[in-house]
Structure formats: structure tokens, C-alpha cells
C-alpha positions, -999 to +999 in steps of 0.1 A: -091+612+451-119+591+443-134+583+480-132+625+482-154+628+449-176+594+463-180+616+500-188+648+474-216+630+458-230+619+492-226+654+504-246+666+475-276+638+476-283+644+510-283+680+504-308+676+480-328+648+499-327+658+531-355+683+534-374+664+509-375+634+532-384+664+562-410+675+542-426+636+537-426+633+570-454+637+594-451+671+613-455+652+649-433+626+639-400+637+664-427+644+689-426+613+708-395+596+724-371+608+753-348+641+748-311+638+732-297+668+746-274+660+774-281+689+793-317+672+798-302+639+801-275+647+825-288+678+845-324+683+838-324+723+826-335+725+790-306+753+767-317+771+735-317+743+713-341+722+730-367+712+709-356+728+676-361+695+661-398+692+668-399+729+663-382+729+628-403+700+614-435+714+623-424+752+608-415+734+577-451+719+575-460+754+583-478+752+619-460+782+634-482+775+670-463+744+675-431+755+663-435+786+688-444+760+715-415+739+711-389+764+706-390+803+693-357+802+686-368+777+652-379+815+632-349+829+639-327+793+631-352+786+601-339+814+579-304+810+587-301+771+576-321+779+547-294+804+538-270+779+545-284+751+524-287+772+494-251+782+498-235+747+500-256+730+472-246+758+452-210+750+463-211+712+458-231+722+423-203+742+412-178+721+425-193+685+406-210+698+377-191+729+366-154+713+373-157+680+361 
């Protein structure tokens, strides 16, 4: 019970950290470097998600030219994770704050 409220604790720092630390970033800092994505690695055809990373961090510093370069797909993906993130750190809120 107490590693599950320990991993609940992480859950909810990196929650609130995460896009903080995104936002400190540089925008061109994923820029450089080779791709992840094993369908570049393995076959050499880029899918939808490739370069959402780059895309995402520089939507979040607001340059929507270089998002749209990288991937469109980030204004369509940027809306849903923000969704998303305000609906699990309200979860993990409620769940460690409210039900101590």
C-alpha cells in the first residue's frame, strides 16, 4: 500500500513538472540527434507520429511554422493531451488530497 501511494506521488510530480521542464526548454532542443521511431530505424518510411516530439515542443513555445513542418498532426494531438493532462491531475488531485 505504501509503494502504490509513493508511485501516486511520482505520478502526480511529474504531472505537474513535466510540461514545466518542456516549457524551460529550448524550442530546437529535440531537433538534433538520429530518429527513435523504428519504422525509420528499421524500414526507412516515416508514420504519423514522426516528429511529434520536435513538433510539440516548438507548438508549446508557440512557433506554429515549425511545428507544421515537423508534423501537422501536433494541432490536432496538442489539444487532445492537454485534455488529457488536465483530466489525470485532476484525478491524482482528488485521489491524494481529497481522500487522504
Amino acid at each position: 500500500m505504501r509503494i502504490r501511494k509513493i508511485l501516486e506521488w511520482a505520478w502526480l510530480i511529474i504531472l505537474v513538472f513535466g510540461p514545466i521542464v518542456a516549457l524551460l526548454l529550448p524550442k530546437d532542443y529535440f531537433n538534433e540527434g538520429e530518429a527513435l521511431c523504428p519504422s525509420m530505424r528499421f524500414f526507412n518510411i516515416e508514420c504519423y507520429g514522426c516528429g511529434m516530439t520536435r513538433a510539440m515542443q516548438h507548438l508549446s513555445h508557440l512557433d506554429f511554422e515549425s511545428a507544421a513542418y515537423y508534423n501537422p498532426l501536433s494541432f490536432i494531438v496538442a489539444p487532445i493531451l492537454a485534455f488529457l493532462w488536465v483530466k489525470w491531475l485532476r484525478f491524482m488531485l482528488k485521489l491524494l488530497i481529497l481522500k487522504k
